[in-house]
C-alpha positions in Angstrom: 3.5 -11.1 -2.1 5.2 -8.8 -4.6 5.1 -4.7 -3.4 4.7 -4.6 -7.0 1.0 -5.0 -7.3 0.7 -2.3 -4.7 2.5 0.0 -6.8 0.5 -0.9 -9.5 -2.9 -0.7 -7.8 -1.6 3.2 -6.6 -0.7 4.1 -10.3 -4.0 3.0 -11.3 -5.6 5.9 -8.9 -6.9 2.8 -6.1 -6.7 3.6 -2.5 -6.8 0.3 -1.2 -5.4 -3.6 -1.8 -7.7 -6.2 -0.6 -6.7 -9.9 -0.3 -8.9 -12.1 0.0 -9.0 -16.1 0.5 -10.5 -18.3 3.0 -9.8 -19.2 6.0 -6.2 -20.3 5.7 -5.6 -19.4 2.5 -2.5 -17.4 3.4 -3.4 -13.9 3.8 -1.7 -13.3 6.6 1.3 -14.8 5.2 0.9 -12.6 2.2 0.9 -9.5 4.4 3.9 -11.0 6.4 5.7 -11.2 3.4 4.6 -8.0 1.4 5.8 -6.0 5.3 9.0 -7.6 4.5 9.6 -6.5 1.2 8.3 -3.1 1.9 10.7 -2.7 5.9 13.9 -4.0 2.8 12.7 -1.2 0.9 12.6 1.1 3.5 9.4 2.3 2.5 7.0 4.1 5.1 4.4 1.3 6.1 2.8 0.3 9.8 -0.1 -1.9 10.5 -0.8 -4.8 12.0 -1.1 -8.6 11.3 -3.4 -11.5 12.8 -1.0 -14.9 12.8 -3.2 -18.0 14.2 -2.3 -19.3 17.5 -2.0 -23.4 17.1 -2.4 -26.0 19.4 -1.7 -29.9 18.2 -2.7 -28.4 14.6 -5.9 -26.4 15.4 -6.1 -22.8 15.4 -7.1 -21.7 19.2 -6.5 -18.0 19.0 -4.6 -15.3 17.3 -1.9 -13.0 17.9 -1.9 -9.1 16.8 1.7 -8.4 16.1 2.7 -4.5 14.7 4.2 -4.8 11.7 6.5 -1.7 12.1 8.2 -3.4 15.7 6.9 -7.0 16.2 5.7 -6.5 19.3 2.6 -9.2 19.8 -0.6 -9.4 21.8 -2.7 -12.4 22.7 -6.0 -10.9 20.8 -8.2 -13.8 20.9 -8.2 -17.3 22.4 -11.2 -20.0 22.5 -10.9 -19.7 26.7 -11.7 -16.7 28.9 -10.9 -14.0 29.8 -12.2 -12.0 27.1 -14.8 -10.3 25.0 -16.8 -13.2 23.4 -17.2 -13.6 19.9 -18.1 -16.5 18.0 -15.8 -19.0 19.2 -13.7 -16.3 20.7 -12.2 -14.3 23.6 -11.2 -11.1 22.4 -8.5 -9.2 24.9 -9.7 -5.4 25.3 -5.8 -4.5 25.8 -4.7 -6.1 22.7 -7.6 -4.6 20.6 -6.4 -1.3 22.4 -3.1 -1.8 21.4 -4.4 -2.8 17.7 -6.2 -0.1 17.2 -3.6 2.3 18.6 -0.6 1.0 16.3 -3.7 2.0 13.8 -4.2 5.3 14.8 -0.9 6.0 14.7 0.1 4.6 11.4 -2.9 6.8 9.7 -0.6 9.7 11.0 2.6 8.7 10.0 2.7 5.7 7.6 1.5 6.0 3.2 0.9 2.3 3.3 -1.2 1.0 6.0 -1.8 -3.1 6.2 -4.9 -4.5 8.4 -4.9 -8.2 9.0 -8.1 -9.0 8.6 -10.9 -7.1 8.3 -13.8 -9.3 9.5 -17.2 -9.5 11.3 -16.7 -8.1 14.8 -14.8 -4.8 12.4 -18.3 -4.3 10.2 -20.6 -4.9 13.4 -18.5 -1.9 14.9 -15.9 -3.5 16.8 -12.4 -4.9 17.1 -9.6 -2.8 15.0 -13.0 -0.8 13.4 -11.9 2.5 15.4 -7.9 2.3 14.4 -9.5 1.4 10.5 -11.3 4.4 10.6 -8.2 6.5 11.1 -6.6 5.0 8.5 -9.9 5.6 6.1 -10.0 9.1 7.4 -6.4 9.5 6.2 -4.0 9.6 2.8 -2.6 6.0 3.4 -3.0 3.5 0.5 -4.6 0.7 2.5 -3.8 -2.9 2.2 -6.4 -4.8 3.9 -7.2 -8.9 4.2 -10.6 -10.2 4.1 -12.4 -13.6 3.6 -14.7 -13.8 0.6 -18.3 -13.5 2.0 -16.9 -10.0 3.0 -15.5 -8.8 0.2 -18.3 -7.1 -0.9 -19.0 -4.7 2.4 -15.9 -4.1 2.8 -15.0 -2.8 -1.3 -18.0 -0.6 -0.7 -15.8 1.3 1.5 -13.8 2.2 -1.4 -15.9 2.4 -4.5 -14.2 1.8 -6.9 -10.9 2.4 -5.7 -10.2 -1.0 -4.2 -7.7 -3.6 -6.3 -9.6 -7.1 -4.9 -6.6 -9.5 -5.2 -7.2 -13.5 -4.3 -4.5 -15.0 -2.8 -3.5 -17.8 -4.3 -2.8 -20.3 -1.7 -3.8 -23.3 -0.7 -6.4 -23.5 1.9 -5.5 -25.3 5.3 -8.1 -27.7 6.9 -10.4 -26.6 9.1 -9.9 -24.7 12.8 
Protein backbone atom coordinates (compact mmCIF):
# COMPACT_ATOMS: atom_id res chain seq x y z
CA UNK A 1 0.00 0.00 0.00
CA UNK A 2 1.21 3.49 -0.89
CA UNK A 3 1.87 5.89 2.51
CA UNK A 4 0.58 8.17 0.05
CA UNK A 5 -3.08 7.73 0.55
CA UNK A 6 -2.39 8.28 4.23
CA UNK A 7 -0.93 11.46 3.57
CA UNK A 8 -3.68 12.31 1.58
CA UNK A 9 -6.51 11.20 3.79
CA UNK A 10 -4.49 13.61 6.77
CA UNK A 11 -4.49 16.67 4.36
CA UNK A 12 -8.03 16.10 3.77
CA UNK A 13 -8.64 16.85 7.78
CA UNK A 14 -9.49 12.60 8.28
CA UNK A 15 -8.39 11.03 11.42
CA UNK A 16 -8.48 7.58 10.38
CA UNK A 17 -7.75 5.06 7.19
CA UNK A 18 -9.90 2.03 7.09
CA UNK A 19 -9.28 -0.94 4.83
CA UNK A 20 -11.52 -2.98 4.19
CA UNK A 21 -11.98 -6.43 2.14
CA UNK A 22 -13.00 -9.82 3.10
CA UNK A 23 -11.65 -12.31 4.61
CA UNK A 24 -8.38 -12.72 2.76
CA UNK A 25 -8.51 -10.02 0.76
CA UNK A 26 -5.10 -8.80 1.83
CA UNK A 27 -5.50 -6.35 4.52
CA UNK A 28 -3.06 -7.52 6.49
CA UNK A 29 -0.70 -7.60 3.77
CA UNK A 30 -1.58 -4.05 2.99
CA UNK A 31 -0.78 -3.01 6.52
CA UNK A 32 2.53 -5.13 6.31
CA UNK A 33 3.51 -3.32 3.53
CA UNK A 34 2.25 0.29 4.28
CA UNK A 35 4.57 -0.42 8.07
CA UNK A 36 7.28 -0.95 5.63
CA UNK A 37 7.22 1.97 3.73
CA UNK A 38 6.48 4.08 6.66
CA UNK A 39 9.83 2.17 9.22
CA UNK A 40 11.96 3.28 5.36
CA UNK A 41 10.62 6.55 5.89
CA UNK A 42 11.41 6.74 9.28
CA UNK A 43 8.27 8.05 10.07
CA UNK A 44 6.75 7.68 13.77
CA UNK A 45 4.23 4.70 13.45
CA UNK A 46 3.54 1.51 16.11
CA UNK A 47 0.67 -0.87 15.98
CA UNK A 48 0.01 -4.06 15.54
CA UNK A 49 -0.80 -6.68 12.75
CA UNK A 50 -3.00 -10.07 12.72
CA UNK A 51 -1.02 -12.57 9.98
CA UNK A 52 -3.17 -15.96 9.77
CA UNK A 53 -1.64 -18.96 11.17
CA UNK A 54 -1.92 -21.91 8.21
CA UNK A 55 -1.96 -25.40 8.49
CA UNK A 56 -2.03 -27.71 5.03
CA UNK A 57 -3.73 -24.34 3.48
CA UNK A 58 -6.37 -23.45 6.16
CA UNK A 59 -6.14 -20.65 8.45
CA UNK A 60 -6.06 -22.21 12.19
CA UNK A 61 -5.14 -19.18 14.10
CA UNK A 62 -3.43 -15.85 14.05
CA UNK A 63 -0.44 -14.24 15.22
CA UNK A 64 -0.27 -10.47 16.75
CA UNK A 65 3.05 -9.28 15.76
CA UNK A 66 4.08 -5.26 16.83
CA UNK A 67 4.72 -3.58 13.98
CA UNK A 68 7.44 -1.22 15.55
CA UNK A 69 9.80 -4.60 16.80
CA UNK A 70 8.28 -7.92 15.29
CA UNK A 71 7.93 -9.45 18.25
CA UNK A 72 4.77 -12.17 17.77
CA UNK A 73 2.12 -13.76 19.98
CA UNK A 74 -0.01 -16.82 19.35
CA UNK A 75 -3.44 -14.70 19.74
CA UNK A 76 -5.85 -17.18 18.63
CA UNK A 77 -5.85 -20.81 17.57
CA UNK A 78 -9.04 -23.23 16.80
CA UNK A 79 -7.63 -25.58 19.96
CA UNK A 80 -7.51 -24.69 23.68
CA UNK A 81 -6.25 -23.03 25.83
CA UNK A 82 -7.97 -19.89 25.41
CA UNK A 83 -10.77 -17.44 25.51
CA UNK A 84 -13.46 -18.89 23.01
CA UNK A 85 -14.77 -17.11 20.33
CA UNK A 86 -16.43 -18.19 17.39
CA UNK A 87 -14.12 -20.77 16.12
CA UNK A 88 -11.44 -19.40 18.35
CA UNK A 89 -9.07 -19.53 21.38
CA UNK A 90 -8.03 -16.21 22.20
CA UNK A 91 -4.71 -16.03 24.47
CA UNK A 92 -5.30 -13.46 27.42
CA UNK A 93 -1.35 -12.71 27.33
CA UNK A 94 -1.17 -12.01 23.71
CA UNK A 95 -4.37 -9.73 23.82
CA UNK A 96 -2.36 -8.23 26.91
CA UNK A 97 0.47 -7.71 25.00
CA UNK A 98 -1.78 -6.29 21.94
CA UNK A 99 -3.38 -4.00 23.72
CA UNK A 100 -0.24 -2.85 25.49
CA UNK A 101 1.93 -2.18 22.27
CA UNK A 102 -1.58 -0.12 21.74
CA UNK A 103 -1.52 1.86 24.68
CA UNK A 104 1.79 2.72 24.15
CA UNK A 105 1.80 3.68 20.60
CA UNK A 106 -1.36 6.22 21.43
CA UNK A 107 1.52 7.91 23.62
CA UNK A 108 4.24 7.96 21.46
CA UNK A 109 3.39 7.10 17.74
CA UNK A 110 1.23 9.92 14.96
CA UNK A 111 0.28 6.96 12.96
CA UNK A 112 -1.28 4.10 14.71
CA UNK A 113 -2.22 0.73 12.48
CA UNK A 114 -4.83 -1.90 14.12
CA UNK A 115 -4.98 -5.21 12.30
CA UNK A 116 -8.33 -5.85 12.32
CA UNK A 117 -10.87 -4.34 14.05
CA UNK A 118 -13.59 -7.03 14.25
CA UNK A 119 -16.44 -8.54 16.36
CA UNK A 120 -14.99 -9.57 19.72
CA UNK A 121 -13.34 -5.39 19.48
CA UNK A 122 -17.17 -3.85 19.08
CA UNK A 123 -18.66 -6.45 21.65
CA UNK A 124 -16.00 -4.91 24.13
CA UNK A 125 -13.21 -7.12 23.88
CA UNK A 126 -9.87 -8.14 22.32
CA UNK A 127 -7.52 -5.01 21.32
CA UNK A 128 -10.93 -2.70 22.21
CA UNK A 129 -9.01 -1.26 25.45
CA UNK A 130 -5.49 -0.51 23.50
CA UNK A 131 -8.05 1.08 20.50
CA UNK A 132 -9.46 3.20 22.85
CA UNK A 133 -6.12 4.76 23.68
CA UNK A 134 -5.42 5.37 20.43
CA UNK A 135 -9.08 7.00 19.90
CA UNK A 136 -8.48 8.99 23.05
CA UNK A 137 -5.23 10.33 21.42
CA UNK A 138 -3.84 12.61 18.28
CA UNK A 139 -2.64 9.59 16.17
CA UNK A 140 -4.11 9.40 12.61
CA UNK A 141 -5.41 5.78 12.76
CA UNK A 142 -5.11 3.21 10.12
CA UNK A 143 -7.35 0.45 10.94
CA UNK A 144 -8.54 -2.94 8.89
CA UNK A 145 -11.94 -4.18 8.84
CA UNK A 146 -14.21 -6.66 6.96
CA UNK A 147 -17.21 -5.12 5.11
CA UNK A 148 -20.23 -5.99 7.31
CA UNK A 149 -18.29 -3.74 9.83
CA UNK A 150 -17.49 -0.97 8.10
CA UNK A 151 -20.31 0.84 9.08
CA UNK A 152 -19.82 0.64 13.20
CA UNK A 153 -16.68 1.02 13.00
CA UNK A 154 -16.74 4.59 10.55
CA UNK A 155 -19.19 5.75 13.11
CA UNK A 156 -16.37 6.11 15.37
CA UNK A 157 -15.07 8.75 13.18
CA UNK A 158 -17.82 10.69 11.58
CA UNK A 159 -16.90 11.77 9.01
CA UNK A 160 -13.28 11.73 9.33
CA UNK A 161 -12.62 8.19 8.22
CA UNK A 162 -11.06 7.68 4.41
CA UNK A 163 -12.87 3.84 3.81
CA UNK A 164 -10.32 2.42 1.30
CA UNK A 165 -11.11 -1.34 -0.31
CA UNK A 166 -8.30 -3.25 -0.80
CA UNK A 167 -7.99 -4.42 -3.87
CA UNK A 168 -6.97 -7.94 -3.65
CA UNK A 169 -8.04 -10.93 -4.45
CA UNK A 170 -9.92 -12.96 -1.98
CA UNK A 171 -8.35 -16.36 -0.83
CA UNK A 172 -10.69 -19.43 -0.40
CA UNK A 173 -12.26 -20.11 2.50
CA UNK A 174 -10.68 -20.85 6.32
Amino acid sequence: MNPELLWQAQRAGKRALLLHGPRGSGKTSAVLALSAALSARGAAFDGVASPRLLRDGQTVGYWVRHLRTGEERLLCSTEPPGLPYGRFFFRPEALAFANAVLARAAKEAAIVVVDEVGPLELQGGGFLPGLQACLSSQAFLVLTVRPALVAAVAAWFGEGALLVPVAGAPLPPP
